[in-house]
PDB file with one MODEL, atoms N, CA, C and O in Angstrom:
MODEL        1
ATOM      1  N   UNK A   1     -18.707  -4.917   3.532  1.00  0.00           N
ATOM      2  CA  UNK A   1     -17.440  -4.231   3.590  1.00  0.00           C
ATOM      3  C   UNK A   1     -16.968  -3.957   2.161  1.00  0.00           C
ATOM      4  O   UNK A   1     -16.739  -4.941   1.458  1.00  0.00           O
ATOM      5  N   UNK A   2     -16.808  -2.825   1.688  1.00  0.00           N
ATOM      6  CA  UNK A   2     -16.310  -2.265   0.719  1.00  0.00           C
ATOM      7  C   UNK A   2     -14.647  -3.054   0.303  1.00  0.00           C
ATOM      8  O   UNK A   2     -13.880  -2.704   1.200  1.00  0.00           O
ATOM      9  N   UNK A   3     -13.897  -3.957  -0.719  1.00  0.00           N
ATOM     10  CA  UNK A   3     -12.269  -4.257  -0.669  1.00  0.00           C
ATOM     11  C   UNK A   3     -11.965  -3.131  -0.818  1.00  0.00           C
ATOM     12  O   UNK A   3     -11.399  -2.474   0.057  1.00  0.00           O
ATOM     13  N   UNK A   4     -12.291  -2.681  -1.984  1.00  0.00           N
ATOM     14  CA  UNK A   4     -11.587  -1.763  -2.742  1.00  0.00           C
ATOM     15  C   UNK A   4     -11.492  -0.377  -2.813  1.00  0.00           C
ATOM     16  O   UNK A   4     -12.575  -0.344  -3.396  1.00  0.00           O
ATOM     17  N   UNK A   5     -11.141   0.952  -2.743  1.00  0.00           N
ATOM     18  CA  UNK A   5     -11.872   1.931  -3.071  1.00  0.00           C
ATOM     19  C   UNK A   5     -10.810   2.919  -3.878  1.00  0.00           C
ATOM     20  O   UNK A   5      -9.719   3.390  -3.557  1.00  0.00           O
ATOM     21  N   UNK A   6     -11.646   3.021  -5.101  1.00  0.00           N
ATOM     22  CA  UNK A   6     -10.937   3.534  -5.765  1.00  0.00           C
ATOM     23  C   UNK A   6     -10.898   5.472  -5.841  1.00  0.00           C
ATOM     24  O   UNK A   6     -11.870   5.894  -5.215  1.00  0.00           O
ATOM     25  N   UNK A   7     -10.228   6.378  -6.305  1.00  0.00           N
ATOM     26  CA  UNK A   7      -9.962   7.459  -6.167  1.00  0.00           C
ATOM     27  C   UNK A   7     -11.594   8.483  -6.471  1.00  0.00           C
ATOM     28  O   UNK A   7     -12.098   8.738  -7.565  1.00  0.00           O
ATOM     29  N   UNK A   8     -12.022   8.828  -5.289  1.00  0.00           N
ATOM     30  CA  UNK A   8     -12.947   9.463  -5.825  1.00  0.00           C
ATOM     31  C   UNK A   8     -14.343   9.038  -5.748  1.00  0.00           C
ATOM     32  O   UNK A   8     -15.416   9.609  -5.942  1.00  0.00           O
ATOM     33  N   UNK A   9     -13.902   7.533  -5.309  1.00  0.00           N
ATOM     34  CA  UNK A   9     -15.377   6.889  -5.013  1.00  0.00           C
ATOM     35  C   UNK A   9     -16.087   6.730  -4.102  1.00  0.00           C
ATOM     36  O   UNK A   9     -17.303   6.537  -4.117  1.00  0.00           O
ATOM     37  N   UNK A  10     -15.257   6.810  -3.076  1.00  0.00           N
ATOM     38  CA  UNK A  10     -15.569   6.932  -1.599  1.00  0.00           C
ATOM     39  C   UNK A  10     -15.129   8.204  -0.621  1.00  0.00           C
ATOM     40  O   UNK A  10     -15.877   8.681   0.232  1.00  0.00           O
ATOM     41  N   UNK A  11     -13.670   8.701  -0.925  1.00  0.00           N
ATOM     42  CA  UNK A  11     -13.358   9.188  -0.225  1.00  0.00           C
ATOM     43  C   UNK A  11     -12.763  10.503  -1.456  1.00  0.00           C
ATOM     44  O   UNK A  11     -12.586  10.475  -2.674  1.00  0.00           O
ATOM     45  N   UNK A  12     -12.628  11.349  -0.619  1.00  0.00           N
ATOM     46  CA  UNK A  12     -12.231  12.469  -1.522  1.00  0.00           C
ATOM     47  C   UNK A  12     -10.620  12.418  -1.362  1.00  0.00           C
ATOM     48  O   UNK A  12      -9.987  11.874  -0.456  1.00  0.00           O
ATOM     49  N   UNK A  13     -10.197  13.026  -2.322  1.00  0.00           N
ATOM     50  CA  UNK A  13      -8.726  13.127  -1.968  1.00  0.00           C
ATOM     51  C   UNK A  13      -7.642  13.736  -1.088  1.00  0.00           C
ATOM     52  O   UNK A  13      -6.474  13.526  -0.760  1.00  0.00           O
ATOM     53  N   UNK A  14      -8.634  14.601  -0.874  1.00  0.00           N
ATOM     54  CA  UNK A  14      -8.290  15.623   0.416  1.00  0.00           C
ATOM     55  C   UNK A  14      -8.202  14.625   1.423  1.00  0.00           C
ATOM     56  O   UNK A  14      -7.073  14.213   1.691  1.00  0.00           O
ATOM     57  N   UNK A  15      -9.216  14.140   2.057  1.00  0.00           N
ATOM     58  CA  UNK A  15      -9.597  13.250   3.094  1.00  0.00           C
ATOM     59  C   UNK A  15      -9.029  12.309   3.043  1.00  0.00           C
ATOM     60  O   UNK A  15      -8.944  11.697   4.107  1.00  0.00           O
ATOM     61  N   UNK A  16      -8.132  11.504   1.415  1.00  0.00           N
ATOM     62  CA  UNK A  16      -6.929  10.437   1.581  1.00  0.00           C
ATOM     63  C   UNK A  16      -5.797  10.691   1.408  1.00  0.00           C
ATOM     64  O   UNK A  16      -5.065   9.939   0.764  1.00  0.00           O
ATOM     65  N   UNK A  17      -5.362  11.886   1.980  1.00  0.00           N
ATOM     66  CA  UNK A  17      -4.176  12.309   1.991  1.00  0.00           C
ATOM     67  C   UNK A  17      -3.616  12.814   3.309  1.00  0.00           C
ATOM     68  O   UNK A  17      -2.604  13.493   3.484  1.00  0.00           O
ATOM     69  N   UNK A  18      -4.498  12.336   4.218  1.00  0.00           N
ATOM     70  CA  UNK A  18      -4.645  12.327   5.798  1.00  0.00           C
ATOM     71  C   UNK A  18      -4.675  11.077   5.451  1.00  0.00           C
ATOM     72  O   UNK A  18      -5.500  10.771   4.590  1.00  0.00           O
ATOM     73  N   UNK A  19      -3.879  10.116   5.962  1.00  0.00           N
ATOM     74  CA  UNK A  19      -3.921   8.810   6.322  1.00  0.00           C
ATOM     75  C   UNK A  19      -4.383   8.510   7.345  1.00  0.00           C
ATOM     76  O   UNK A  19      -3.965   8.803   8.465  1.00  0.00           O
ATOM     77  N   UNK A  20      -5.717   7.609   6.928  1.00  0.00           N
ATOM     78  CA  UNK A  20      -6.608   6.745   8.323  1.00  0.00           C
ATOM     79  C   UNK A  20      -5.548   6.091   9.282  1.00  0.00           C
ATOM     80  O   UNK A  20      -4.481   5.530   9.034  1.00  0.00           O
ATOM     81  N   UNK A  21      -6.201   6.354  10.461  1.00  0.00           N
ATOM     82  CA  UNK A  21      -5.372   5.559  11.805  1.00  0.00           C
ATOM     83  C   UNK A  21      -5.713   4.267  11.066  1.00  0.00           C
ATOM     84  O   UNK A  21      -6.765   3.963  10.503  1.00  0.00           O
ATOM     85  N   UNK A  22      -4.190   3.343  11.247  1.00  0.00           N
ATOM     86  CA  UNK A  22      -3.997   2.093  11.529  1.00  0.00           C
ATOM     87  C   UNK A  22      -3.763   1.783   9.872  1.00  0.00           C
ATOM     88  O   UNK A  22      -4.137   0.780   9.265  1.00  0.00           O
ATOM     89  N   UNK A  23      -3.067   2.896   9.357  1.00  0.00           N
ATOM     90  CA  UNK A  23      -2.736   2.447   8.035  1.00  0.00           C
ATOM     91  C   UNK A  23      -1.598   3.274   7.930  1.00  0.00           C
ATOM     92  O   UNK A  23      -1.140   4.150   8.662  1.00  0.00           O
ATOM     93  N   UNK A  24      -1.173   2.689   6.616  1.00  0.00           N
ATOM     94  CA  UNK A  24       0.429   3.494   5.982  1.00  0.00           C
ATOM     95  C   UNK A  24       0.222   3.618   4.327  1.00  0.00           C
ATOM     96  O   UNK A  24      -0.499   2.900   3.633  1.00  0.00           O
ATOM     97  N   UNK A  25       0.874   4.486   3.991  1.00  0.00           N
ATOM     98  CA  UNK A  25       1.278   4.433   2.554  1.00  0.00           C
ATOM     99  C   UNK A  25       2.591   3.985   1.948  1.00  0.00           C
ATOM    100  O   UNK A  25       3.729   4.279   2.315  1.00  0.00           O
ATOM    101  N   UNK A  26       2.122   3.051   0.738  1.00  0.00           N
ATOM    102  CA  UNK A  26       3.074   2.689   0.019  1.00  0.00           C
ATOM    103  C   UNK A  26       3.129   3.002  -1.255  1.00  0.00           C
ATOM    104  O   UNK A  26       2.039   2.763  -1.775  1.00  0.00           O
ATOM    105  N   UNK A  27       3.923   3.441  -2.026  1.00  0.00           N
ATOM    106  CA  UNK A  27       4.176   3.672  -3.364  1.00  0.00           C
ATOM    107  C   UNK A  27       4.487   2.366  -4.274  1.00  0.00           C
ATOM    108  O   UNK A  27       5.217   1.407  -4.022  1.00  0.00           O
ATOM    109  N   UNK A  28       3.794   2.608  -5.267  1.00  0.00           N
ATOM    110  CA  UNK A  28       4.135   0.817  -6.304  1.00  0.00           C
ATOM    111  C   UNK A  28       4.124   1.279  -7.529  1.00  0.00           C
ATOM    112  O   UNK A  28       3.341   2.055  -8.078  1.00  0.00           O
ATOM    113  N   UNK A  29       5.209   0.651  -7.977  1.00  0.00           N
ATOM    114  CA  UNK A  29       5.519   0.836  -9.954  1.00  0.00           C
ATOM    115  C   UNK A  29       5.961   1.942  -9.799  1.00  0.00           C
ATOM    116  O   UNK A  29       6.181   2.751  -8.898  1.00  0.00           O
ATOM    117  N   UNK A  30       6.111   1.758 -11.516  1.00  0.00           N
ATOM    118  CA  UNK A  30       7.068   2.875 -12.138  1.00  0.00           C
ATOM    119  C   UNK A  30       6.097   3.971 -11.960  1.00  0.00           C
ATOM    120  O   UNK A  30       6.499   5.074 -11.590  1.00  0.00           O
ATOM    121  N   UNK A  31       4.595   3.706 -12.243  1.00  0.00           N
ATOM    122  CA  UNK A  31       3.988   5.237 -12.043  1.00  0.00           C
ATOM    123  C   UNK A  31       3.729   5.667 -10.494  1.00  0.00           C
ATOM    124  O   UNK A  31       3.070   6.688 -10.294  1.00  0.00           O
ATOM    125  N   UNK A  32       4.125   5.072  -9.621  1.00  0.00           N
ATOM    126  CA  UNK A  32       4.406   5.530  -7.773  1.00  0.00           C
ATOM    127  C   UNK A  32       3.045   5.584  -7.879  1.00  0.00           C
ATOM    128  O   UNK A  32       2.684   6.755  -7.991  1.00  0.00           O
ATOM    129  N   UNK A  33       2.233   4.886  -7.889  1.00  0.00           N
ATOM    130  CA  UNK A  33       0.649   5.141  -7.266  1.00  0.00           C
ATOM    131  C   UNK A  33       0.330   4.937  -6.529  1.00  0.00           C
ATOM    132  O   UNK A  33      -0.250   3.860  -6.659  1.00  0.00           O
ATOM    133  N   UNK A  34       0.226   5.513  -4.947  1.00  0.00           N
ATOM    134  CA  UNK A  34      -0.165   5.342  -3.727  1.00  0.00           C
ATOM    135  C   UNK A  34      -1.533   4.885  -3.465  1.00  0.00           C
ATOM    136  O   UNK A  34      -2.585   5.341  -3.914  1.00  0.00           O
ATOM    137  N   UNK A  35      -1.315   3.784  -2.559  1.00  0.00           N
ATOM    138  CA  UNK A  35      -1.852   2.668  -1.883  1.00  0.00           C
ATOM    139  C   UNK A  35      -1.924   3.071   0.061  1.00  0.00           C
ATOM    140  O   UNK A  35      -1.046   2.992   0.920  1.00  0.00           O
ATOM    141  N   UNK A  36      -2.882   3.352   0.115  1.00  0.00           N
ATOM    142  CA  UNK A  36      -2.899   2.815   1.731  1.00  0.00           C
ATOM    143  C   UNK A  36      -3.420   2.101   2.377  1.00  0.00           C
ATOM    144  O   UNK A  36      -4.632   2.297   2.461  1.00  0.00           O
ATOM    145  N   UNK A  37      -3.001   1.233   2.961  1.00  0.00           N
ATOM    146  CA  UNK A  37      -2.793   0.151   3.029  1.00  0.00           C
ATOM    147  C   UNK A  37      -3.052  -0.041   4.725  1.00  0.00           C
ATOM    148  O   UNK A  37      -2.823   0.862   5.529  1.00  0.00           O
ATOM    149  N   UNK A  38      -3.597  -1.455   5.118  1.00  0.00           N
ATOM    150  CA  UNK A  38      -3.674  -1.446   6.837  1.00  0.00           C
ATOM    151  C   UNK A  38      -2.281  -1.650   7.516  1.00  0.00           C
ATOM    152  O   UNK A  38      -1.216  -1.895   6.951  1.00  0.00           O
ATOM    153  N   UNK A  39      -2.472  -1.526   8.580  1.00  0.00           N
ATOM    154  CA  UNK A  39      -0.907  -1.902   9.231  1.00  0.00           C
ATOM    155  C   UNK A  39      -1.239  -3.642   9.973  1.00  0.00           C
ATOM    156  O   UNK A  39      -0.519  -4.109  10.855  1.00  0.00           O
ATOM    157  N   UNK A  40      -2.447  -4.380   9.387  1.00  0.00           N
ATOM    158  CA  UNK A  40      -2.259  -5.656   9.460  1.00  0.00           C
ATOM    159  C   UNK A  40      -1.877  -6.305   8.220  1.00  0.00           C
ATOM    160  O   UNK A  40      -1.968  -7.531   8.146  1.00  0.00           O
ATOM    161  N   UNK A  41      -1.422  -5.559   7.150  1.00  0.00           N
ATOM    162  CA  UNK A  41      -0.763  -6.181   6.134  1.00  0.00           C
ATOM    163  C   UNK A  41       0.891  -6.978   6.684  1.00  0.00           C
ATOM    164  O   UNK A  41       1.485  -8.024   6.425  1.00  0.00           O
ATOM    165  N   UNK A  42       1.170  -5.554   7.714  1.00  0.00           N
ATOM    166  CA  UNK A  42       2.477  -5.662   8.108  1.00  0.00           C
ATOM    167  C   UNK A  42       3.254  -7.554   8.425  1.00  0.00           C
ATOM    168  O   UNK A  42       4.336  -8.097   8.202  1.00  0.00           O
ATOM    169  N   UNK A  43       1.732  -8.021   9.131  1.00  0.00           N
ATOM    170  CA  UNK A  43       2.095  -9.482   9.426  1.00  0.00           C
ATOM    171  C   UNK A  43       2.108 -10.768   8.382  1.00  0.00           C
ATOM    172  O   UNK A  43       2.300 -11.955   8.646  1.00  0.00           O
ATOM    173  N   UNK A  44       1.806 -10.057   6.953  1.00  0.00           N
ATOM    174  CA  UNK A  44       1.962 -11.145   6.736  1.00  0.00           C
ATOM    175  C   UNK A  44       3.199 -11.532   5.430  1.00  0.00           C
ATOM    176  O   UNK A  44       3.435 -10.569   4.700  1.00  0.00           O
ATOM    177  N   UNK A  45       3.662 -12.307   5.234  1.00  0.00           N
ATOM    178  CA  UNK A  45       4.929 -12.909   4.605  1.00  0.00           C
ATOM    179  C   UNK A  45       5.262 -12.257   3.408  1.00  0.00           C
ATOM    180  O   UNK A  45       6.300 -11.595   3.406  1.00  0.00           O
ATOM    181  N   UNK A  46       4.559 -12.320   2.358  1.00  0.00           N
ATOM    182  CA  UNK A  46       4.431 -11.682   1.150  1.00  0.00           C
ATOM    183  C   UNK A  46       4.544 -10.077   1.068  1.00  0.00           C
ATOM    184  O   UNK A  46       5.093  -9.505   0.125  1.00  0.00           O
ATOM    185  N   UNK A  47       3.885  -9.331   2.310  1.00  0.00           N
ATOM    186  CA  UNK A  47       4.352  -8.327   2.384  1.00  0.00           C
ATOM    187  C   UNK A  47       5.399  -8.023   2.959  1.00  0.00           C
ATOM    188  O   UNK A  47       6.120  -7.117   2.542  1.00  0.00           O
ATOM    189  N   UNK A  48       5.655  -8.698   3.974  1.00  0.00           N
ATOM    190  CA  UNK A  48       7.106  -8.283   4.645  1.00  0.00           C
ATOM    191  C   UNK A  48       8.677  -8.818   3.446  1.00  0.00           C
ATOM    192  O   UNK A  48       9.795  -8.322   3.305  1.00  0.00           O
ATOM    193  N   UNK A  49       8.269  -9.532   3.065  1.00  0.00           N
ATOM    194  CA  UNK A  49       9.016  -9.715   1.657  1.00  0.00           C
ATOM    195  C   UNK A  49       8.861  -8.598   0.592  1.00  0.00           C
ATOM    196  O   UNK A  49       9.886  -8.345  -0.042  1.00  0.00           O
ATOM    197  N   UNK A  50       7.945  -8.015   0.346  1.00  0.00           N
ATOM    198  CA  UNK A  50       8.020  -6.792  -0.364  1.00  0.00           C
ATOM    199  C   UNK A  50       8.859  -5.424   0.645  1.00  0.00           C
ATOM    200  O   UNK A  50       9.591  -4.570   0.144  1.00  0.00           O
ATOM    201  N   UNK A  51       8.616  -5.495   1.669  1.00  0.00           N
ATOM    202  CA  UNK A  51       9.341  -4.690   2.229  1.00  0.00           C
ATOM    203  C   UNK A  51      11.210  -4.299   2.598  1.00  0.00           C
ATOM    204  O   UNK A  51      11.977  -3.351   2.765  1.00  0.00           O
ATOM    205  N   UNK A  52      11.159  -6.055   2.555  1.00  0.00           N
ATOM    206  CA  UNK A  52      13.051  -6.120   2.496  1.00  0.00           C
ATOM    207  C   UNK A  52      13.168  -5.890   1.164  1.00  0.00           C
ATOM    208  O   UNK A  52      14.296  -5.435   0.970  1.00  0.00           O
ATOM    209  N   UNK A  53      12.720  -5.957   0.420  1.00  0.00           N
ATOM    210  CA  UNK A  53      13.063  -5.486  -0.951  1.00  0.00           C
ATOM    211  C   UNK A  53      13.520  -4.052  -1.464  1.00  0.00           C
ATOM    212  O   UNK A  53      14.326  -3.600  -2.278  1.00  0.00           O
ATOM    213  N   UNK A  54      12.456  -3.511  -0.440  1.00  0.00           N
ATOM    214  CA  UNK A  54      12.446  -2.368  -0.517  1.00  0.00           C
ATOM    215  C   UNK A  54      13.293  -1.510   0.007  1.00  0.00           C
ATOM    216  O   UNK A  54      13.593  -0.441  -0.524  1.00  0.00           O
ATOM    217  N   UNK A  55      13.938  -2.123   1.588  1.00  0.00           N
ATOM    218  CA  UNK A  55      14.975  -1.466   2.053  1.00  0.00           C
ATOM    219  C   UNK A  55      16.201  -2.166   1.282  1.00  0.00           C
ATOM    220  O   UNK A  55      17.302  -1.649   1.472  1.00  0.00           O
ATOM    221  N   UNK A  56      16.151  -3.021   0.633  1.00  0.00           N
ATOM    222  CA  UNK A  56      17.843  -3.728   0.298  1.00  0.00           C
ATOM    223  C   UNK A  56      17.954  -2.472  -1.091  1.00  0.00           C
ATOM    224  O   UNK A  56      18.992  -1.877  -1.382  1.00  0.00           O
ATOM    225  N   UNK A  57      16.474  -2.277  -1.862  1.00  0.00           N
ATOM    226  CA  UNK A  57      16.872  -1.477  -3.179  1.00  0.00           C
ATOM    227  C   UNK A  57      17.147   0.231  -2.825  1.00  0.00           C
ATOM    228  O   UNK A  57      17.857   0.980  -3.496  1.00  0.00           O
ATOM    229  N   UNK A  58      16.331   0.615  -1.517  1.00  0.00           N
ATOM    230  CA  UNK A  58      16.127   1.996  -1.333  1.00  0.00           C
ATOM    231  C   UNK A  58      16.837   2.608   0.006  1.00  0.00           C
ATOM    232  O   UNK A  58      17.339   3.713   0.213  1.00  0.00           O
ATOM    233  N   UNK A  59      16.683   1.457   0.831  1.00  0.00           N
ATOM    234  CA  UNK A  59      17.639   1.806   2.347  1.00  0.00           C
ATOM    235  C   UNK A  59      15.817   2.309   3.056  1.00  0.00           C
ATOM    236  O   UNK A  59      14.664   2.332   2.627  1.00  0.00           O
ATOM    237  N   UNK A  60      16.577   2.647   4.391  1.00  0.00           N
ATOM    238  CA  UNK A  60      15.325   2.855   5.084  1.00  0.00           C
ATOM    239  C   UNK A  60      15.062   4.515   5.455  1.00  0.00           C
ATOM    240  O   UNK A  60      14.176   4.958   6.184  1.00  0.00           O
ATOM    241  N   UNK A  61      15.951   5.165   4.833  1.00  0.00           N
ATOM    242  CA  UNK A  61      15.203   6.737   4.983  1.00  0.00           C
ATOM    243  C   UNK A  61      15.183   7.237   3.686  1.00  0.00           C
ATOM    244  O   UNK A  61      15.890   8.205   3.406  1.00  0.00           O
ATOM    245  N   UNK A  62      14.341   6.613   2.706  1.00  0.00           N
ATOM    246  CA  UNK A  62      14.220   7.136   1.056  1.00  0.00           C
ATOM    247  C   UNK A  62      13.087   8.316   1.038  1.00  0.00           C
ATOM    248  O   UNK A  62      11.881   8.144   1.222  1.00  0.00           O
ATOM    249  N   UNK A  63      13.619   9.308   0.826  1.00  0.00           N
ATOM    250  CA  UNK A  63      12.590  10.650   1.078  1.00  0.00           C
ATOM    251  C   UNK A  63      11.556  10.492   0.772  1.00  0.00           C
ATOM    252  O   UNK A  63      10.623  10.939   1.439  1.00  0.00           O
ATOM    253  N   UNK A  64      11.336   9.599  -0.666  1.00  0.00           N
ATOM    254  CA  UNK A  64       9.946   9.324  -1.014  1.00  0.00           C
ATOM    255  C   UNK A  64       8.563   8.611  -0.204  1.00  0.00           C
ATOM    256  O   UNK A  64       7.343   8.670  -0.363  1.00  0.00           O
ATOM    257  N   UNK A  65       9.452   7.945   0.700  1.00  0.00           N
ATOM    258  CA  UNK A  65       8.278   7.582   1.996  1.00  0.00           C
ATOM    259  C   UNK A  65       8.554   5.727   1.493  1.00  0.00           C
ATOM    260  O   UNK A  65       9.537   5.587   0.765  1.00  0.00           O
ATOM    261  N   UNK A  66       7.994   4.774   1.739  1.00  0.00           N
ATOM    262  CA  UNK A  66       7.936   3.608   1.554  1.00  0.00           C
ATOM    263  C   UNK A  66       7.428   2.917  -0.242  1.00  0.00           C
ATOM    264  O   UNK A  66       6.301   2.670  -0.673  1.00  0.00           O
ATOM    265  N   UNK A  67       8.982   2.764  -1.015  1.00  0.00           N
ATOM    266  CA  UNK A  67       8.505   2.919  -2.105  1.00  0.00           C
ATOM    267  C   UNK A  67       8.891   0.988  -2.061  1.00  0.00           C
ATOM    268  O   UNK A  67       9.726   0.361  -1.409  1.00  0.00           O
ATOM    269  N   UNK A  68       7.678   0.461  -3.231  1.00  0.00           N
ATOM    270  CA  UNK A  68       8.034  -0.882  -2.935  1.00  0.00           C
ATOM    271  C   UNK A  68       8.412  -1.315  -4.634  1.00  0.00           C
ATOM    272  O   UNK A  68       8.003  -0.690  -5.612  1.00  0.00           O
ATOM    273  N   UNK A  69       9.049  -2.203  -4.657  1.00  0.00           N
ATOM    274  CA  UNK A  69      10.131  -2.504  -5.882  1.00  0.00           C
ATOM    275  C   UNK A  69       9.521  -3.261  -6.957  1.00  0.00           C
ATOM    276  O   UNK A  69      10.214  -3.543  -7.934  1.00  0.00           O
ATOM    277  N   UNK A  70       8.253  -3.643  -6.894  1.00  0.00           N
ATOM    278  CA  UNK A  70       7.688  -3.990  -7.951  1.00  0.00           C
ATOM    279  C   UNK A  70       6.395  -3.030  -8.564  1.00  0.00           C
ATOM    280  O   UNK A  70       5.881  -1.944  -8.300  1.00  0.00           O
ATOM    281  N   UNK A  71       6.196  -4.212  -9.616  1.00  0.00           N
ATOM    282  CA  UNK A  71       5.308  -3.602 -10.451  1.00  0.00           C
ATOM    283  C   UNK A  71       3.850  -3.912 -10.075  1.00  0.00           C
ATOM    284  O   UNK A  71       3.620  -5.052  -9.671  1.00  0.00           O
ATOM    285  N   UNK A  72       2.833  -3.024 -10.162  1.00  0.00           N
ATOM    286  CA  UNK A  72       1.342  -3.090  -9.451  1.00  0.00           C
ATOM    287  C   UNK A  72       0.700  -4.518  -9.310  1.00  0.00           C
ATOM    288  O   UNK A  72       0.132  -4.966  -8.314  1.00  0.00           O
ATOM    289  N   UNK A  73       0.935  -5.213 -10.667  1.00  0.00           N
ATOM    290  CA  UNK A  73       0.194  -6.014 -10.528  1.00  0.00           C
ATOM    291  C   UNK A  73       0.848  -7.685  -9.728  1.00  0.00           C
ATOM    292  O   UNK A  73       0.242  -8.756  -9.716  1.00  0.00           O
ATOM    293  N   UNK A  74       2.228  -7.390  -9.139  1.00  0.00           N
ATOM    294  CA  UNK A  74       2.426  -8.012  -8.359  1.00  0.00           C
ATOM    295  C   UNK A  74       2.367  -7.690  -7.375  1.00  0.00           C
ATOM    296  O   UNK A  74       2.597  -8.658  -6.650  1.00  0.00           O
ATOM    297  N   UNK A  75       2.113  -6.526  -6.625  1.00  0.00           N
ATOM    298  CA  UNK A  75       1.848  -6.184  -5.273  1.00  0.00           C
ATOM    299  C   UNK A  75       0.482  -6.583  -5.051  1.00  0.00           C
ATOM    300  O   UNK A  75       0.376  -7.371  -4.111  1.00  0.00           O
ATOM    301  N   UNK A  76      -0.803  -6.223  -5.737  1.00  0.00           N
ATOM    302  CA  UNK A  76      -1.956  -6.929  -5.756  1.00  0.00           C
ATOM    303  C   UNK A  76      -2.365  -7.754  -5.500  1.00  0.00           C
ATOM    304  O   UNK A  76      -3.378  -7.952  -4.830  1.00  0.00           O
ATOM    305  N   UNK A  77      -1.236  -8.881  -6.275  1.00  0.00           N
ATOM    306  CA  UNK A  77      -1.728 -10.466  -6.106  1.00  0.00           C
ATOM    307  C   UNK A  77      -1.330 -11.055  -4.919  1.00  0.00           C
ATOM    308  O   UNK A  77      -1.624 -12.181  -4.516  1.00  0.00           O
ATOM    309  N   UNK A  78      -0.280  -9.777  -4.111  1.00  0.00           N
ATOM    310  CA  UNK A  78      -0.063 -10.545  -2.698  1.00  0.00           C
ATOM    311  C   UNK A  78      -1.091  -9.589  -1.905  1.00  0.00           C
ATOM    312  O   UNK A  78      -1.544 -10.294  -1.003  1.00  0.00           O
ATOM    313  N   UNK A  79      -1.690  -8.250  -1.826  1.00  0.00           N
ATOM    314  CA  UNK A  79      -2.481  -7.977  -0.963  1.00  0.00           C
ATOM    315  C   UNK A  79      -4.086  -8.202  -1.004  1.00  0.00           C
ATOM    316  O   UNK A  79      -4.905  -7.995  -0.108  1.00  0.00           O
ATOM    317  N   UNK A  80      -4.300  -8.733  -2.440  1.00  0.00           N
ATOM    318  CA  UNK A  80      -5.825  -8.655  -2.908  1.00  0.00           C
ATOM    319  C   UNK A  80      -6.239 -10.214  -1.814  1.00  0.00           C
ATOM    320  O   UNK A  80      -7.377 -10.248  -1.346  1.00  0.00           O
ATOM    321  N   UNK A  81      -5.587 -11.005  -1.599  1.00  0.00           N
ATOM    322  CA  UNK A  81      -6.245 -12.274  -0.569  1.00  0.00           C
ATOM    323  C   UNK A  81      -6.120 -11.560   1.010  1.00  0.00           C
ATOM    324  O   UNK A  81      -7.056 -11.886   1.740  1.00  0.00           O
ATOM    325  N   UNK A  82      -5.330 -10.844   1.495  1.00  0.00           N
ATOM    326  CA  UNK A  82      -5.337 -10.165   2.266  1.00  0.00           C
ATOM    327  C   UNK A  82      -6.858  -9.536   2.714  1.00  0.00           C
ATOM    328  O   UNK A  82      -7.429  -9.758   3.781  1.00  0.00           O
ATOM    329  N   UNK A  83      -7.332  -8.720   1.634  1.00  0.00           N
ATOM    330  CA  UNK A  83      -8.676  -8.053   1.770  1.00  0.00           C
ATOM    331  C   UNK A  83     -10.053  -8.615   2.395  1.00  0.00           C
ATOM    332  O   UNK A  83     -10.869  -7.850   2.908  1.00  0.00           O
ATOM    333  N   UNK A  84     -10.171  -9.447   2.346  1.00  0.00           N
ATOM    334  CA  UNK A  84     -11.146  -9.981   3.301  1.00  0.00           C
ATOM    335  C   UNK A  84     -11.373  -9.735   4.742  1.00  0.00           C
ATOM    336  O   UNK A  84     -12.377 -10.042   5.385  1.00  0.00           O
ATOM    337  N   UNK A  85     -10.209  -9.086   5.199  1.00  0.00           N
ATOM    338  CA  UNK A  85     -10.040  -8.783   6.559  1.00  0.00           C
ATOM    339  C   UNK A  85      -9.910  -7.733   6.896  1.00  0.00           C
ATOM    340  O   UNK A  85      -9.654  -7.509   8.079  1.00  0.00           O
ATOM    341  N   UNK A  86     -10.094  -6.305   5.610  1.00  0.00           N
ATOM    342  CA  UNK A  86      -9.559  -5.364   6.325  1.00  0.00           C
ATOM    343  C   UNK A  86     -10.189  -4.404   4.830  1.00  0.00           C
ATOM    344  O   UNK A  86     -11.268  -4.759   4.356  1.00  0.00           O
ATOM    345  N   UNK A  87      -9.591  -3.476   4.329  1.00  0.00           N
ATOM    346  CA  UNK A  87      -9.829  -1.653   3.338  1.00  0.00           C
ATOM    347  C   UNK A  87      -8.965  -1.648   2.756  1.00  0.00           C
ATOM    348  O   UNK A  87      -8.108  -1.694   3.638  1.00  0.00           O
ATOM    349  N   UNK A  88      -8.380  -1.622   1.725  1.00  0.00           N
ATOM    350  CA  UNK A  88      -7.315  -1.263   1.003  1.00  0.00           C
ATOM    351  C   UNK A  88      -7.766  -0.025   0.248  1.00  0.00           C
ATOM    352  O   UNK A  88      -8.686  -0.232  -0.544  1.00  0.00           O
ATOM    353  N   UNK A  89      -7.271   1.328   0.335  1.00  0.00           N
ATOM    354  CA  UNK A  89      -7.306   2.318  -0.292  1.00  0.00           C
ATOM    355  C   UNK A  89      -6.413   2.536  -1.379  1.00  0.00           C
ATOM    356  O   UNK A  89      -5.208   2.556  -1.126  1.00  0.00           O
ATOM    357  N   UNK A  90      -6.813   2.705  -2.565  1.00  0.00           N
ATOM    358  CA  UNK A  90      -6.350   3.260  -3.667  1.00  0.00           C
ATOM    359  C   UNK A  90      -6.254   4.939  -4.450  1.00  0.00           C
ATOM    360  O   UNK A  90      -7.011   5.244  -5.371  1.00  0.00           O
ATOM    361  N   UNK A  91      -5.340   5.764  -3.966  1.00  0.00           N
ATOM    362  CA  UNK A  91      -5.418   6.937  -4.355  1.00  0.00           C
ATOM    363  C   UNK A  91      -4.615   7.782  -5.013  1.00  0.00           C
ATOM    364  O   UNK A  91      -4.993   8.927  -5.260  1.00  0.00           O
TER     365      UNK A  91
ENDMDL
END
């Protein structure tokens, strides 16, 4: 199983900009670099904690789509143990 896939390496960009069934996109950091992400992230703690964050800083209809309030390399360190179970797309 592939964790990671970075822009271009697997998937074209065209083709990740159609979001795979059973995933969502999230935006992270100041440079908004979209992540898609499974929707079994949804269950677990660390992410759902990134997510109230996200509605307490942005509310829940922020045009930008699901933007999350930190910086990359703390969103990582809560989804990179996650990966064993699932694809994390990077695009």
């Amino acid at each position: 199983m592939e964790i990671m896939v970075k822009k271009g390496e697997w998937w074209s960009r065209k083709m990740m900009r159609r979001t795979p069934k059973g995933h969502f996109v999230v935006y992270v950091g100041e440079e908004m670099k979209r992540f898609v992400v499974p929707t079994l992230y949804l269950k677990d703690a660390g992410f759902q904690k990134l997510l109230e964050q996200a509605a307490e800083e942005y509310g829940f209809h922020s045009p930008k789509g699901i933007v999350l309030p930190c910086h990359e390399s703390v969103f990582l360190t809560i989804v990179l143990p996650l990966q064993h179970k699932t694809t994390l797309y990077i695009t």
